[in-house]
DSSP file (Angstrom, degrees, kcal/mol; ACC not computed):
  #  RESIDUE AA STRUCTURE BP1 BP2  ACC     N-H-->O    O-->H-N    N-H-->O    O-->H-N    TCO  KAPPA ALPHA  PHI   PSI    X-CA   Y-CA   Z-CA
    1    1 A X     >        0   0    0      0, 0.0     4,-2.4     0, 0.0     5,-0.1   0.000 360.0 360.0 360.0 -52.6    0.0    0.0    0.0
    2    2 A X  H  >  +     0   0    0      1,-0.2     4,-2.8     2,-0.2     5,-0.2   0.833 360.0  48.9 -24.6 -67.2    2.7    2.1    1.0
    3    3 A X  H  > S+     0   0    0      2,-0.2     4,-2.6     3,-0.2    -1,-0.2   0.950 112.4  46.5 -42.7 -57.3    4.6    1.5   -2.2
    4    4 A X  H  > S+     0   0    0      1,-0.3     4,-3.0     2,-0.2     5,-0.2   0.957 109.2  59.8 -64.4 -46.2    1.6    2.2   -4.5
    5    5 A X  H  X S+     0   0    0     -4,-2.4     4,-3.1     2,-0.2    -1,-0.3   0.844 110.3  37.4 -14.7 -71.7    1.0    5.3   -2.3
    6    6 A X  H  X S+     0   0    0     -4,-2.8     4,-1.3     2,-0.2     5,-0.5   0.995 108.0  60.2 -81.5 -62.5    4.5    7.0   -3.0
    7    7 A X  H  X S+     0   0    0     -4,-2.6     4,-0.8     1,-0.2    -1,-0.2   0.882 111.7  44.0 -53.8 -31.7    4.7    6.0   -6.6
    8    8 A X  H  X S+     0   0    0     -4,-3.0     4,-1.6     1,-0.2    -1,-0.2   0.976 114.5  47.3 -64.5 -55.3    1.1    8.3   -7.0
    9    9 A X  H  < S+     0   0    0     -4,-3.1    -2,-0.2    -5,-0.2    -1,-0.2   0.756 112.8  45.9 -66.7 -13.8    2.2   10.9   -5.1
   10   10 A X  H >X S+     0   0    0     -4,-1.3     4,-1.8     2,-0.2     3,-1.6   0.815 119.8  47.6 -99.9 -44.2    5.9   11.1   -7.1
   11   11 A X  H 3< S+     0   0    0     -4,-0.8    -2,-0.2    -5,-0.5    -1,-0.2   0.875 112.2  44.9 -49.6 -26.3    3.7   10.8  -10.4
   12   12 A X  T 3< S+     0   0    0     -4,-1.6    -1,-0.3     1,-0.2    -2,-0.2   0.308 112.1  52.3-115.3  25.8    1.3   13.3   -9.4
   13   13 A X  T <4 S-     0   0    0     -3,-1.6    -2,-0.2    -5,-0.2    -1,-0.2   0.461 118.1-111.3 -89.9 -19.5    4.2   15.8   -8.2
   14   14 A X  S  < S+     0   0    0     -4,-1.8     2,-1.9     3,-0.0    -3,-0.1  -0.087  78.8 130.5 103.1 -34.9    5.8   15.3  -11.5
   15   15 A X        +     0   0    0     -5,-0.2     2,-1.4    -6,-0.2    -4,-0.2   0.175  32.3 108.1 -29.5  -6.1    8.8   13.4  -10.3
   16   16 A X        +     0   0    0     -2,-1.9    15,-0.1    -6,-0.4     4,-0.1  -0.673  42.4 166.4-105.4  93.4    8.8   10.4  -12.7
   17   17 A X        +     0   0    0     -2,-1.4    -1,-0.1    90,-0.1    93,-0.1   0.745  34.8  41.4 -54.1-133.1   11.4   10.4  -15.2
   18   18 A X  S    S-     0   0    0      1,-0.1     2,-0.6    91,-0.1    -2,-0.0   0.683 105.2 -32.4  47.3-148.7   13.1    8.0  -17.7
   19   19 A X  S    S-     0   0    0      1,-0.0     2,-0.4     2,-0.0    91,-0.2  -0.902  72.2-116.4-100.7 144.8   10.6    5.8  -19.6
   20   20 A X        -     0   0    0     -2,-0.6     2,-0.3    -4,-0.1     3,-0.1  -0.711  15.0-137.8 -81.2 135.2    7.8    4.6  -18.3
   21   21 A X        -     0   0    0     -2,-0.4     3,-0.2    31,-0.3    11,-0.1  -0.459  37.4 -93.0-114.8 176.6    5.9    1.4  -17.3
   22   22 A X  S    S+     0   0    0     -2,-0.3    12,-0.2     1,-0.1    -1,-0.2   0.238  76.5 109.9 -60.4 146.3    2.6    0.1  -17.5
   23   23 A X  S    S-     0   0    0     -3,-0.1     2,-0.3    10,-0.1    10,-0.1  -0.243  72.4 -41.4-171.8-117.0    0.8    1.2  -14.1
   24   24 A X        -     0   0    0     -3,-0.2     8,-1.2     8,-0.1     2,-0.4  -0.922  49.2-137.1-137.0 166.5   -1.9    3.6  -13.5
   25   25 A X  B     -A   31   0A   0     -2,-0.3     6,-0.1     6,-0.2     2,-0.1  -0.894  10.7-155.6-120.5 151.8   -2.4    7.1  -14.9
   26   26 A X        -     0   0    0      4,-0.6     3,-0.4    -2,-0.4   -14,-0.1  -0.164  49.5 -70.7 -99.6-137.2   -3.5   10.4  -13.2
   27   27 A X  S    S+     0   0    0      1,-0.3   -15,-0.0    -2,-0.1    -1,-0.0   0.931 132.7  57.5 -90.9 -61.9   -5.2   13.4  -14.7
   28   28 A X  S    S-     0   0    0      1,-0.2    -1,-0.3    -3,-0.0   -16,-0.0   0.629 113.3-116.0 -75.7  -0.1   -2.1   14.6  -16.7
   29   29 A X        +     0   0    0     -3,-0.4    -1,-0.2     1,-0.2    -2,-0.1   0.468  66.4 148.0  93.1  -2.2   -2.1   10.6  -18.8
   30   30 A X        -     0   0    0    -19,-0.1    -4,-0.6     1,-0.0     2,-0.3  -0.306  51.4-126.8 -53.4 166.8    1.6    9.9  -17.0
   31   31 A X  B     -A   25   0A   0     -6,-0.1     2,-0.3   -15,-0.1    -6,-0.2  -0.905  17.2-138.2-117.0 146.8    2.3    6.2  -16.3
   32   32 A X        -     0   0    0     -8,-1.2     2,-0.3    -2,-0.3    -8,-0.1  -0.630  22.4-141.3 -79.5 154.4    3.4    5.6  -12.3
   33   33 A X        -     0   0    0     -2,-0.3    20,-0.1     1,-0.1   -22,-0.1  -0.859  26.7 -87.0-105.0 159.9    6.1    3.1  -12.4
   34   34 A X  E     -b   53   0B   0     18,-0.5    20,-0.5    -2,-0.3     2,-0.4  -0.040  40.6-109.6 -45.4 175.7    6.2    0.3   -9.6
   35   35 A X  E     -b   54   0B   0     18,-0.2     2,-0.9    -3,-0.1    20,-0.2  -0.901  35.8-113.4 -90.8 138.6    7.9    1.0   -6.5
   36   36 A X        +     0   0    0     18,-0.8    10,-0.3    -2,-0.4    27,-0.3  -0.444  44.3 167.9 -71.4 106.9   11.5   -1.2   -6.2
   37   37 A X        +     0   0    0      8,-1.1    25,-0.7    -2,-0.9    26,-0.6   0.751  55.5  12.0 -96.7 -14.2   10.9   -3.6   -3.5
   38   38 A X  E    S-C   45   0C   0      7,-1.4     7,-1.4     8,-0.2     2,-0.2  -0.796  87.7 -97.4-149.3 164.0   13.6   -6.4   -3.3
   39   39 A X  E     -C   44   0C   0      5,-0.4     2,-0.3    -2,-0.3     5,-0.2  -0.342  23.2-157.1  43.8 131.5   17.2   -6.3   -5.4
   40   40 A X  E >  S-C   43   0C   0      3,-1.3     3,-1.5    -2,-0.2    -2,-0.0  -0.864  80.8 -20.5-148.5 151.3   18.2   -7.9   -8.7
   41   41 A X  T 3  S-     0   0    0     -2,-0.3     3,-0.1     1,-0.3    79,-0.1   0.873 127.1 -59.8  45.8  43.6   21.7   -8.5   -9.5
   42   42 A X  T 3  S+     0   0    0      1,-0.2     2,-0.5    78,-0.1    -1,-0.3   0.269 119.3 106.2  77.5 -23.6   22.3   -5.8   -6.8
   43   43 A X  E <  S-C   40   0C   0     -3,-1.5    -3,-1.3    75,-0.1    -1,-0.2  -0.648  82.3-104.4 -92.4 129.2   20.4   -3.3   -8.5
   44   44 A X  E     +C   39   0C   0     -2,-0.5    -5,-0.4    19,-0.2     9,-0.3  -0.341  52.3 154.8 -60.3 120.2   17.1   -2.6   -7.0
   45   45 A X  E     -C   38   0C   0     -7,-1.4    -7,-1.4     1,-0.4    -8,-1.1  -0.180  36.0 -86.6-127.3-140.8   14.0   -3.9   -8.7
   46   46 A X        -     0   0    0    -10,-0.3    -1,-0.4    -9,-0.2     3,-0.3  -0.048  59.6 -81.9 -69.7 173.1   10.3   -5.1   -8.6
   47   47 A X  S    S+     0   0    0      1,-0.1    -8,-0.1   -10,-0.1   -11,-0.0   0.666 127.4  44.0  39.9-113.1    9.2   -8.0   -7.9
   48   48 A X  S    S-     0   0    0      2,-0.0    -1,-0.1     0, 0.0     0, 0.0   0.042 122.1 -95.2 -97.7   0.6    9.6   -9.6  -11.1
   49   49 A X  S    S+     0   0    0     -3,-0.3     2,-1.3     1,-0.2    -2,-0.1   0.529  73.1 148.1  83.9  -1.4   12.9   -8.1  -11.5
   50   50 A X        -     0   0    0      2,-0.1     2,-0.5     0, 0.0    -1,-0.2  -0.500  35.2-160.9 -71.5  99.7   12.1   -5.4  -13.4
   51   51 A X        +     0   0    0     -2,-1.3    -6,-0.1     1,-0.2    -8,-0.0  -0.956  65.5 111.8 -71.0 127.3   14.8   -2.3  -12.5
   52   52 A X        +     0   0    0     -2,-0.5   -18,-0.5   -18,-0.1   -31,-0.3  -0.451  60.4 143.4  -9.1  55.1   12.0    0.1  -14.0
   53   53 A X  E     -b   34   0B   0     -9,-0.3     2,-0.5   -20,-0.1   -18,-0.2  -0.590  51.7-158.2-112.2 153.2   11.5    1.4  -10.5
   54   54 A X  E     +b   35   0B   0    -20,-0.5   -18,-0.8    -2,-0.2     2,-0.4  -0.924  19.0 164.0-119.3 126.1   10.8    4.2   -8.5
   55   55 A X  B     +D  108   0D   0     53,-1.5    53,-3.5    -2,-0.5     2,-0.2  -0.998  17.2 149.9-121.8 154.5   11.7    4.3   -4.7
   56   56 A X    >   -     0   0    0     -2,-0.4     3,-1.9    51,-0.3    29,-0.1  -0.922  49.2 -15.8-145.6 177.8   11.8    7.8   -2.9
   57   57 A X  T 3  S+     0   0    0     49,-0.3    -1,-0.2     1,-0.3    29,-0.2   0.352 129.1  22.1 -20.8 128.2   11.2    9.4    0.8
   58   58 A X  T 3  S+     0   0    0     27,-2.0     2,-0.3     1,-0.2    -1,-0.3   0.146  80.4 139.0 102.6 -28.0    9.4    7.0    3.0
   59   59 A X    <   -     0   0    0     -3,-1.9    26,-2.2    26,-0.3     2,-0.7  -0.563  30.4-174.4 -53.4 107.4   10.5    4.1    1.0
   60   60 A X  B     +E   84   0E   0     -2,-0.3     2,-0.3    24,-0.2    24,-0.2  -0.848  43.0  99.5-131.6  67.2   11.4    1.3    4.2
   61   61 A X  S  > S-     0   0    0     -2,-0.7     4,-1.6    22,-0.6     3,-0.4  -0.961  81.4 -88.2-150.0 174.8   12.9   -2.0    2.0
   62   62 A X  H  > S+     0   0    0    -25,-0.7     4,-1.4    -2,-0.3   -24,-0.2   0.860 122.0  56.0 -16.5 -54.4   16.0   -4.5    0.4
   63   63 A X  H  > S+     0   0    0    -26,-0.6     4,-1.4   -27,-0.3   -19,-0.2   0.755 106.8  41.3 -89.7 -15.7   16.0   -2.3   -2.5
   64   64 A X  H  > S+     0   0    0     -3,-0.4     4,-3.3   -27,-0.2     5,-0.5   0.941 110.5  61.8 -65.5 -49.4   16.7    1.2   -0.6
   65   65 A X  H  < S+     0   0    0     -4,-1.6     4,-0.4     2,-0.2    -2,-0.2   0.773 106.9  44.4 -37.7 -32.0   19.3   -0.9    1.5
   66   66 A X  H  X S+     0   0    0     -4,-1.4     4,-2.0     2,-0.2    53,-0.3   0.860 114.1  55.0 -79.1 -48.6   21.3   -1.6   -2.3
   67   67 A X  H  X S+     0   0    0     -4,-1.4     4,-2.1    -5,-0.2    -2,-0.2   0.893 107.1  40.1 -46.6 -43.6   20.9    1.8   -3.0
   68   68 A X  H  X S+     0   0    0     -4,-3.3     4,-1.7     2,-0.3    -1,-0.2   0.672 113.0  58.1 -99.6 -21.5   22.4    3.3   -0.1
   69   69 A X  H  > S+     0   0    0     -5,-0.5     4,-1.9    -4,-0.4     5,-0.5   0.876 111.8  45.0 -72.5 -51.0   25.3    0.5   -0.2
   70   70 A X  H >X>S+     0   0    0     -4,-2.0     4,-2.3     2,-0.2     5,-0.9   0.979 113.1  48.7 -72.3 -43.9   26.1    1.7   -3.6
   71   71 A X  H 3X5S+     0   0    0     -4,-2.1     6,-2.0     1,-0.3     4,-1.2   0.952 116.6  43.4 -32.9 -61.5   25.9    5.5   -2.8
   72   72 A X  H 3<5S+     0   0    0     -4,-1.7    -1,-0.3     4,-0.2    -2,-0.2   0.644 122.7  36.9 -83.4  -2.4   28.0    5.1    0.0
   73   73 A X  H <<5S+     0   0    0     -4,-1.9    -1,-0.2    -3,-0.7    -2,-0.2   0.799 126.3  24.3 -60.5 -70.3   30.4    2.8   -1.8
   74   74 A X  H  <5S+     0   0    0     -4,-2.3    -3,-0.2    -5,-0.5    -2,-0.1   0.344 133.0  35.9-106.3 -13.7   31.0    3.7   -5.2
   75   75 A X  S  <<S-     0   0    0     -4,-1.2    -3,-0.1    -5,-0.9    -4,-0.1   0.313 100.5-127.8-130.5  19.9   30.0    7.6   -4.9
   76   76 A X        +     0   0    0     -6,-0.3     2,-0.6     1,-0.2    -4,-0.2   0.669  45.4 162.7  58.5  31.9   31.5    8.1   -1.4
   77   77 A X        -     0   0    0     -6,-2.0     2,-1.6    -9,-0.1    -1,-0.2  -0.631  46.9-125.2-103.3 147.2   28.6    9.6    0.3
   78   78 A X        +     0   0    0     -2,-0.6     2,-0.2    -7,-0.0    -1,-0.1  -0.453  64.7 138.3 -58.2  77.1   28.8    9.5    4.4
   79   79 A X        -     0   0    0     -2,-1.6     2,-0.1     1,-0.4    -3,-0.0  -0.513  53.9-114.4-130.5 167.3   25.0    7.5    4.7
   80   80 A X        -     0   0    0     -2,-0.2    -1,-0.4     4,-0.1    -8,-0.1  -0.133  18.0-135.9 -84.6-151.6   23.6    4.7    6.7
   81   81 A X        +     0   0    0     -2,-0.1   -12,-0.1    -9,-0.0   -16,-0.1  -0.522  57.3 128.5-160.3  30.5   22.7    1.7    5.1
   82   82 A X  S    S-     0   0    0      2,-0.2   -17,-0.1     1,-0.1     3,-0.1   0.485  76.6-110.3-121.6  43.2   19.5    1.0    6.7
   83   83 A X  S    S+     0   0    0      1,-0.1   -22,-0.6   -21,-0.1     2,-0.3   0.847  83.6 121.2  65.8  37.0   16.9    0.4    3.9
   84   84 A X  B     -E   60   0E   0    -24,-0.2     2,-2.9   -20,-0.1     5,-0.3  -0.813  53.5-154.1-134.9 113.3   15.3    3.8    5.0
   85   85 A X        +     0   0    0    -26,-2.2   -27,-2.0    -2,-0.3   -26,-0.3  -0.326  35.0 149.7 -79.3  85.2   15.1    6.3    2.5
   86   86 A X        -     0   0    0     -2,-2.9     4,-0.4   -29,-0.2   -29,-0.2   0.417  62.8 -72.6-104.5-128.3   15.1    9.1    4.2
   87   87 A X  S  > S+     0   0    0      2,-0.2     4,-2.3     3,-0.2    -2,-0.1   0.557 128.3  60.1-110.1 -12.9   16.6   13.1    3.2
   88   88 A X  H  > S+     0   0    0      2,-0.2     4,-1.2     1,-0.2     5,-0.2   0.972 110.3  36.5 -58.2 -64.1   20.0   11.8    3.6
   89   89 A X  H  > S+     0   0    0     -5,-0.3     4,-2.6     1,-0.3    -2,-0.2   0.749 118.6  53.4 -57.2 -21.1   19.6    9.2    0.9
   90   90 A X  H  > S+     0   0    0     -4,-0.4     4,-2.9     1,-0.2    -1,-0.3   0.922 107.9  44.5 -95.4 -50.4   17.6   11.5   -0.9
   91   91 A X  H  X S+     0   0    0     -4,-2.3     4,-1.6     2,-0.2    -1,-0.2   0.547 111.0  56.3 -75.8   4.2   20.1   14.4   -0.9
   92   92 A X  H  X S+     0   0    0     -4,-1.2     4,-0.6     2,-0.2    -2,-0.2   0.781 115.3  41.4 -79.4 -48.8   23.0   11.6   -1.9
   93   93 A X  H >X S+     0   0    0     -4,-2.6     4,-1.6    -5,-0.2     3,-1.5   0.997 111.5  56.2 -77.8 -51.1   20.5   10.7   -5.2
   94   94 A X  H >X S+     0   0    0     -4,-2.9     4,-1.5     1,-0.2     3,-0.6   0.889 106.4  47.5 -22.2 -75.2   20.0   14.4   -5.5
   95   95 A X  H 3X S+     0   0    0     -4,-1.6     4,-1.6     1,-0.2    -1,-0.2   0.694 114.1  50.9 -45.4 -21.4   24.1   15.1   -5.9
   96   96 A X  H <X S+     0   0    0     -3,-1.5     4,-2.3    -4,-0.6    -1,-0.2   0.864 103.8  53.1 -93.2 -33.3   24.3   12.4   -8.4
   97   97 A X  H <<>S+     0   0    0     -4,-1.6     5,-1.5    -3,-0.6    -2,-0.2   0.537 108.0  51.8 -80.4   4.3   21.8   13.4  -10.4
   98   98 A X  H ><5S+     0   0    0     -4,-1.5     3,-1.4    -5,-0.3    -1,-0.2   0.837 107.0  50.4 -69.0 -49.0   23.3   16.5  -10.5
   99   99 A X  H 3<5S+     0   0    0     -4,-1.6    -2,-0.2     1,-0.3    -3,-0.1   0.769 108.3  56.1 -64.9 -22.8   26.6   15.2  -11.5
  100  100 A X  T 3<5S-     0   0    0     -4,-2.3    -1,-0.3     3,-0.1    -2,-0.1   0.335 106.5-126.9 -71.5  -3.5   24.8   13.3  -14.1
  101  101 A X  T < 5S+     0   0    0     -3,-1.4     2,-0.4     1,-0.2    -3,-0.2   0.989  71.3 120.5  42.4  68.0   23.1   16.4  -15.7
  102  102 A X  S   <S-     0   0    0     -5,-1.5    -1,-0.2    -4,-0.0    10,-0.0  -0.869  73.0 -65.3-153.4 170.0   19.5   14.7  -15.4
  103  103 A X        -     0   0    0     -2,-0.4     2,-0.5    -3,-0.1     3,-0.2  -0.348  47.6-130.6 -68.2 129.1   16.5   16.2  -13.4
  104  104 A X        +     0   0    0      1,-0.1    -1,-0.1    -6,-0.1   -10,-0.1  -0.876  54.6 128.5-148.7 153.7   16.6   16.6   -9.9
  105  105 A X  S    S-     0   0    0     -2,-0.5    -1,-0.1     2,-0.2   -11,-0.1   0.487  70.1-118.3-127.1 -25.2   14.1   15.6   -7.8
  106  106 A X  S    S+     0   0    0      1,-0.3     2,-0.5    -3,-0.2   -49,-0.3   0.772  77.9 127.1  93.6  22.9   16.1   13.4   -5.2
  107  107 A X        -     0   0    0    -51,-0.1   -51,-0.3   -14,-0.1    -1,-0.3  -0.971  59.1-135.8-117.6 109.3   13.6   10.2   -6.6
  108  108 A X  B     +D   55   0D   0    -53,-3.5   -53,-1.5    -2,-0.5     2,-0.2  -0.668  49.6 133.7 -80.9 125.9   15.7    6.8   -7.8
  109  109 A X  S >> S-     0   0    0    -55,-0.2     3,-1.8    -2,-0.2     4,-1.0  -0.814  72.6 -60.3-152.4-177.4   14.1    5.6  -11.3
  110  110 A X  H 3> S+     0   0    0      1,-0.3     4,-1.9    -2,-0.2     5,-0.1   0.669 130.8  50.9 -31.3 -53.8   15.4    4.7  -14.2
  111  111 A X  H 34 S+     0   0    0      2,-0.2    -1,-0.3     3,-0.1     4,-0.2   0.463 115.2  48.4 -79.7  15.3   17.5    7.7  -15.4
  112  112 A X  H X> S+     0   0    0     -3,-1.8     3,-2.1     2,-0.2     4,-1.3   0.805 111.7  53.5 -93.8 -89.8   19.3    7.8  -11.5
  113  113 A X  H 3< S+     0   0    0     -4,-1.0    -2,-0.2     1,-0.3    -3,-0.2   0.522 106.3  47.4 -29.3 -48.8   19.7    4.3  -12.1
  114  114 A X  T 3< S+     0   0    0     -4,-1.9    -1,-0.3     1,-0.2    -2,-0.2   0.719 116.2  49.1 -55.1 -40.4   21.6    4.7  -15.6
  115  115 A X  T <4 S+     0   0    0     -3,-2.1     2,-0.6    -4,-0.2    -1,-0.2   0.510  93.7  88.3 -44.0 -49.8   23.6    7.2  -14.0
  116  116 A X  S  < S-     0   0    0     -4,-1.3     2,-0.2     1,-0.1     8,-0.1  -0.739  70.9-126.6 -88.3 129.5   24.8    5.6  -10.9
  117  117 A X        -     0   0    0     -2,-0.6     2,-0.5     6,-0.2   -43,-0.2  -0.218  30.6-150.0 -23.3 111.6   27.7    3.5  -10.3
  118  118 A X    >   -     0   0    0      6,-0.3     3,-1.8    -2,-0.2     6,-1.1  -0.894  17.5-135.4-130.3 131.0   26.6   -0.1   -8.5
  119  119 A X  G >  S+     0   0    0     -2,-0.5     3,-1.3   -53,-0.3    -1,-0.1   0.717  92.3  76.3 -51.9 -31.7   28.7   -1.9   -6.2
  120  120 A X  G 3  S+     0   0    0      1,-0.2    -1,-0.2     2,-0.1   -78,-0.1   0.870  98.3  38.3 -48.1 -42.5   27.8   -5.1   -8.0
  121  121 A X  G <  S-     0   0    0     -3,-1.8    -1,-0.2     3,-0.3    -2,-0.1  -0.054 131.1 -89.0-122.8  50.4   29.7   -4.8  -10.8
  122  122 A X  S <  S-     0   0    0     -3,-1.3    -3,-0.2     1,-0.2    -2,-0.1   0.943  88.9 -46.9  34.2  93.7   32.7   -3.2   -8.8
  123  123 A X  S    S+     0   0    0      1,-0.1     2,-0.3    -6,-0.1    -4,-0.2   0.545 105.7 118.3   9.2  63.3   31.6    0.3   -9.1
  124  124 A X              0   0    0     -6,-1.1    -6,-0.3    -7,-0.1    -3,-0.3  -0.883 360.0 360.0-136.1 144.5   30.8    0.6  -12.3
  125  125 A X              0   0    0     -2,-0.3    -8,-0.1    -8,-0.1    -9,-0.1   0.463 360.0 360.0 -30.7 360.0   27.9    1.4  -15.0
C-alpha cells in the first residue's frame, strides 16, 4: 500500500522520469512506475525483476538498502545503510543526479539508475 502510495504521489508531483511502465495514470495521462521492493543483480528492482522502479522518501525496504550501499560505496557519500530512504539518501540521489546532468528531484528511477555507479559490478555502469 505504502509503495503504491509513493509512486502516486511522485507521479502526481511530476517526479517520474526515464521511460515509463505500465501502471496507473492520473489526470495529466503519465504512467506511475512500480515501486522497487527487493534487489536484482544488486540493483534494486520489482518484484519480477524489473529495475524500471521508483523508490523515494518514506520508502522502508532491500532495495533502498542496495541503494544506499552503492551511494556510499561507489559515490562516497557518508549514509547509513538501513533500507530507509530518508533526506540523507535523498540528498546523496539528489548530488548524483546532478553530476549526471538529469532532473533533480532526489527520486531513484530509471534515469538515476543509468547514471549511478553499483557496487555489483565493482563500481561501475
Amino acid at each position: 500500500m505504502l509503495g503504491t502510495t509513493v509512486a502516486m504521489v511522485l507521479v502526481t508531483l511530476g517526479a517520474v522520469g526515464g521511460t515509463a511502465a505500465a501502471g496507473t495514470t492520473d489526470s495529466s495521462g503519465a504512467l506511475a512506475l512500480p515501486t522497487c521492493t527487493r534487489t536484482s543483480w544488486g540493483i534494486p528492482a520489482t518484484e519480477s525483476g524489473d529495475a524500471d522502479c521508483l523508490l523515494g522518501q518514506g520508502v522502508s525496504n532491500p532495495a533502498v538498502t542496495e541503494l544506499q550501499y552503492s551511494l556510499k560505496e561507489c559515490h562516497g557519500f557518508s549514509i547509513a545503510t538501513d533500507g530507509i530512504y530518508g533526506p540523507n539518501t535523498a540528498a546523496a540521489v539528489r548530488s548524483v543526479q546532478r553530476s549526471a546532468g538529469i532532473a533533480v528531484d532526489g527520486v531513484y528511477g530509471p534515469s538515476t539508475r543509468a547514471a549511478m555507479l553499483w557496487r555489483v559490478n565493482g563500481c561501475q555502469f
